[in-house]
N, C-alpha and C positions, 0 to 999 in steps of 0.2 A: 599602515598596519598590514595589507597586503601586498604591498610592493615587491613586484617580482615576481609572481605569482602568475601560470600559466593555467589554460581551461581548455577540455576537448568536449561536446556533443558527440554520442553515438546515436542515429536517428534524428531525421530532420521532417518529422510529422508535426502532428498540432501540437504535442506534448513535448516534443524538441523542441520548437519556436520558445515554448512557456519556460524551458528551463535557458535556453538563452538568454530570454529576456531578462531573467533573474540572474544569472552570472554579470549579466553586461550591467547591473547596479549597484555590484559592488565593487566598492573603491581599491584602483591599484590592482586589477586582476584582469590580464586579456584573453581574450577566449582566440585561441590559433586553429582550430580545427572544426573543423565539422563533417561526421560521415554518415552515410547512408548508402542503402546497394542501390538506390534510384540515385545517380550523377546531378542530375537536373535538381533535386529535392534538394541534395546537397549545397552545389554550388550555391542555387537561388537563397540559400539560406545564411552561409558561410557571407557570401557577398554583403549582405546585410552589415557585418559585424566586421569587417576587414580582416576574413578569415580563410583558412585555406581548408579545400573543398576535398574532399577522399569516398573511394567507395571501399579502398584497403584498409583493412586498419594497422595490421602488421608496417606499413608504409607510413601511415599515418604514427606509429609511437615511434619507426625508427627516423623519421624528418623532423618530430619536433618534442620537444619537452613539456610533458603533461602534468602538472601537480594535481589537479582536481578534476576528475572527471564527470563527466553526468551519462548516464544509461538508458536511452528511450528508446531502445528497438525491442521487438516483442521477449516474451519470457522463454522463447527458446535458444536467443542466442546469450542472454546472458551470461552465463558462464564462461563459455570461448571469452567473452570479451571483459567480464573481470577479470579470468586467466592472464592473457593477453597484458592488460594494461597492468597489473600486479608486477610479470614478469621483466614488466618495461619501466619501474620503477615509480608509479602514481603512487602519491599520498593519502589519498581522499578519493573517495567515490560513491557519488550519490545514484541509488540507482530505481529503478520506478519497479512498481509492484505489477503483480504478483512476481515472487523474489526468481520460483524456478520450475520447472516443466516437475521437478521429483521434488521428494526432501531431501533425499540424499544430496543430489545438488545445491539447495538453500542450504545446507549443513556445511558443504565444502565450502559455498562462498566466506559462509564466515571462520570458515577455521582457516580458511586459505589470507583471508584478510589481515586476522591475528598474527598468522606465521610473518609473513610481509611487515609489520609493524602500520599498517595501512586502516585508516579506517574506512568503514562504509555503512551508509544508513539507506535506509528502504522508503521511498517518498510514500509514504501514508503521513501526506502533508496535513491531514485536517486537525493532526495534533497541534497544528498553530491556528485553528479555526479559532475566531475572537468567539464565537458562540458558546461553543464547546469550551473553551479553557472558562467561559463564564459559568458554564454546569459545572464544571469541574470544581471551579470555586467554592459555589453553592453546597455539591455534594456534600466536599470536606468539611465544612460549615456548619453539616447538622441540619441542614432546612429539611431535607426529611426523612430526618432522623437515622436510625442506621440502615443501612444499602442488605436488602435482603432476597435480593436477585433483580435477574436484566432478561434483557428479550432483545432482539436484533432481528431488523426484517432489512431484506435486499434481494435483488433481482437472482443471483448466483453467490456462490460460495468464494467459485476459485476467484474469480476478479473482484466483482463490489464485494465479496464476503469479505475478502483478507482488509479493506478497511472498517467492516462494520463489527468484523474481530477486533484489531486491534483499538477500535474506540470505546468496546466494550471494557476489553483489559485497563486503557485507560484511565475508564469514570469510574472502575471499580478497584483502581491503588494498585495495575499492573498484577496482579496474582499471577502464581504461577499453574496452569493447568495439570489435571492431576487423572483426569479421565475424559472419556468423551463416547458418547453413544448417539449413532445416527440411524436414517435411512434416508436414500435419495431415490428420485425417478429419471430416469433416462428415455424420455419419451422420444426425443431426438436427439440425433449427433448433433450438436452444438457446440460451436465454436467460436470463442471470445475473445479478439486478436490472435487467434491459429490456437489455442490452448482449450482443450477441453471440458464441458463443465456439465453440473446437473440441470436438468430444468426444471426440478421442484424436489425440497429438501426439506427432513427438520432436523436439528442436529442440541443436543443437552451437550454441556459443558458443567464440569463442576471443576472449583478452584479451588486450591490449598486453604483459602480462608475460608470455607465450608458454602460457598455461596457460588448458585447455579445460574449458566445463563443458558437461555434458551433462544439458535436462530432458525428464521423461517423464511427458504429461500423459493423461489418460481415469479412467471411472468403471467401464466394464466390464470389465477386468479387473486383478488382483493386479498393482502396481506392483513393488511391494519385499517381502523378504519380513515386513519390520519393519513396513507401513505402505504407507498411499498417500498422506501425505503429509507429505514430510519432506527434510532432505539427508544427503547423506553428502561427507565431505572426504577426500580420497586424499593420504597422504603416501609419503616414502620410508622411513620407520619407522613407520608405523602410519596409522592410520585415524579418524574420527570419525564417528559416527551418531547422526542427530539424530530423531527421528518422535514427533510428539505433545509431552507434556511428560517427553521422556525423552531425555538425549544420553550413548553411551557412547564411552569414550575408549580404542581400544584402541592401545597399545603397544608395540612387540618389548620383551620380555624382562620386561612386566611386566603385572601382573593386568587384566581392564579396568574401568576407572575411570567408576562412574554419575553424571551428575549428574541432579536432580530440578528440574522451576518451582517455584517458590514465589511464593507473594502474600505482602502483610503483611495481618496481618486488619484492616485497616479497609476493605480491597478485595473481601473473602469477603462479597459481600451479593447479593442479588437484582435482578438488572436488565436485565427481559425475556428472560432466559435467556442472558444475555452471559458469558464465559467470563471470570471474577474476573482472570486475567492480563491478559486486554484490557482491562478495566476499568484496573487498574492500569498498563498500559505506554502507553495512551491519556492518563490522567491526568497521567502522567511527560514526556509529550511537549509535553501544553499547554502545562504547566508552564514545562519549556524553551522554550517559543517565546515566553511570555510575559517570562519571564528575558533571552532573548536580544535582543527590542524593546528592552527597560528599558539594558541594558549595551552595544549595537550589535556585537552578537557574533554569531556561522554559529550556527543551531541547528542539531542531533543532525541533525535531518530535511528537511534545506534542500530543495527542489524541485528541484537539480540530481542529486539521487540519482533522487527518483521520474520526473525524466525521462531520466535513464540507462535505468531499469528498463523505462520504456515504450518505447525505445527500440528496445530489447531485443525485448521482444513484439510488437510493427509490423513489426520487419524477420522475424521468425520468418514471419508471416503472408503477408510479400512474400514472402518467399523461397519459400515453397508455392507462390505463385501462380507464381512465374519458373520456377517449380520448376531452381531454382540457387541459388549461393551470392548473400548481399546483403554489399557491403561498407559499412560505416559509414565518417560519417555518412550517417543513412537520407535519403535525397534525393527520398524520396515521403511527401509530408500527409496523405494519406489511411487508410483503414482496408482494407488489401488481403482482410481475410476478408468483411468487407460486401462490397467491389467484387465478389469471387470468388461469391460468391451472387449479388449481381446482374445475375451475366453466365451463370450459373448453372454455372461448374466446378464446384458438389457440386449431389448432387440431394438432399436431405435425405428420407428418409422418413416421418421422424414428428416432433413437436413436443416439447419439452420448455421448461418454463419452471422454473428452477432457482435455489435461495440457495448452489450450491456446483457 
């Protein structure tokens, strides 16, 4: 089915290794490339897979033919390098969140995608979470009753937010956002793989289907009392909470109902301390992208979700700065919490450089 089929990594960190190991599973597809600006990260990685090592990537599309690419160097180089491999004739490109330093950029990615005939999906892999598609189920289902707002807790907006976004859009049938009203704090410059973020937020979201969600982001103090980070679904007969790998389903008039994650064990293995579910719902998603090339079909994770999602977190960040509400669509490219530091609305007092 995929016979003939070529694969490149950009980035040979923990989350490169994870997206390797998910190429190297599916049948009929070799993976020729691996780059990274650390040589050493590279090779050792490439080597693995009988692949050849780059820290060029311009070098790297004109030596070898790429169909499917995967993207795990930080969200500042993405662009150049969807650019880049677009120009060089990739099919497919899966690429890891947060999508892009601006919106303007996550906007070009996907119109740049489009023009190419190329598709590209944004790994906010936990839409293959077995847990989650199991709420999902439920929701749809009527267990409690109809869906009358959500709540989203996580550490940050820009990085864990843009998945606890886009899980929300998911349990609640994708809507499409229509307003957004925040305020964040900027207590310190913080930095979450080099990209900028708040250290404590709360951000109202309302959707075309008239139903609000509300997230609540920072590290210093107790979110929820389940967790910092996770969601909750509000219905008119019950409830749903989701934190970690644990979602309970509570009901009127009946017990509440736990679900657990599970992996299948060829996913329980060691890689760089990657959480086996990632592994596996990363895997699941290449999968599908590469599926979705082969058949001309929307994969799970088309790029119009993840820039839904970034949408979402841009306008949070305007709307701090306007300190007012933003209406969608967001009608500013920029990054309003960079611009807001460099006009200096927060005074930050101390530094944090951050994986979370």
């Amino acid at each position: 089915m995929t016979a003939g089929l070529t694969a490149a990594v950009v980035g040979a960190g923990a989350q490169g290794a994870v997206h390797v190991f998910g190429l190297s599973r599916i049948p009929g597809l070799r993976i020729v490339a691996v780059s990274d600006v650390d040589a050493d990260a590279a090779t050792a990685l490439a080597d693995r897979h009988g692949a050849g090592a780059y820290t060029d990537l311009e070098a790297l599309f004109s030596e070898q033919r790429v169909d499917i690419l995967s993207v795990c160097a930080p969200a500042a180089v993405h662009r150049d390098a969807i650019d880049l491999a677009l120009a060089h004739g990739v099919r497919a490109i899966h690429c890891e969140k947060p999508m892009a330093l601006t919106y303007g950029d996550a906007l070009h990615l996907v119109e740049a995608s489009a023009a190419h005939g190329a598709l590209l999906t944004i790994n906010h892999q936990r839409r293959f979470d077995r847990m989650h598609r199991a709420v999902r189920e439920s929701v749809r289902a009527g267990v409690i009753g109809e869906v009358t707002g959500a709540q989203g807790y996580c550490a940050n907006l820009f990085d864990w937010g843009s998945h606890t976004v886009d899980l929300l859009r998911m349990h609640l049938g994708d809507p499409r956002a229509v307003s957004v009203l925040a305020q964040i704090d900027v207590a310190a410059r913080k930095r979450v793989y080099g990209a900028a973020t708040e250290t404590a937020g709360i951000v109202k979201v309302r959707f075309d289907s008239d139903i609000d969600a509300v997230i609540t982001t920072g590290r210093e103090e107790r979110l929820h009392p389940l967790g910092d980070n996770g969601i909750v679904l509000q219905g008119t007969r019950g409830r749903v909470e989701v934190f970690g790998g644990r979602a309970v389903v509570h009901a009127d008039g009946r017990d509440p109902r736990e679900l657990r994650e599970s992996v299948g064990p060829e996913f329980a293995i060691e890689l760089g301390g990657v959480d086996p579910a990632i592994i596996e719902q990363t895997s699941l998603a290449l999968a599908d992208l590469v599926q979705a090339a082969k058949g001309g079909v929307e994969p799970v994770l088309q790029a119009r979700h993840g820039l839904a999602a970034a949408e979402i977190v841009f306008a949070a960040y305007e709307s701090s700065v306007r300190r007012g509400l933003v209406r969608l669509p967001l009608d500013v490219l920029d990054n309003a919490l960079q611009r807001g530091l460099d006009q200096g609305l927060w005074t930050p007092a101390t530094e944090i450089v951050s994986t979370y």
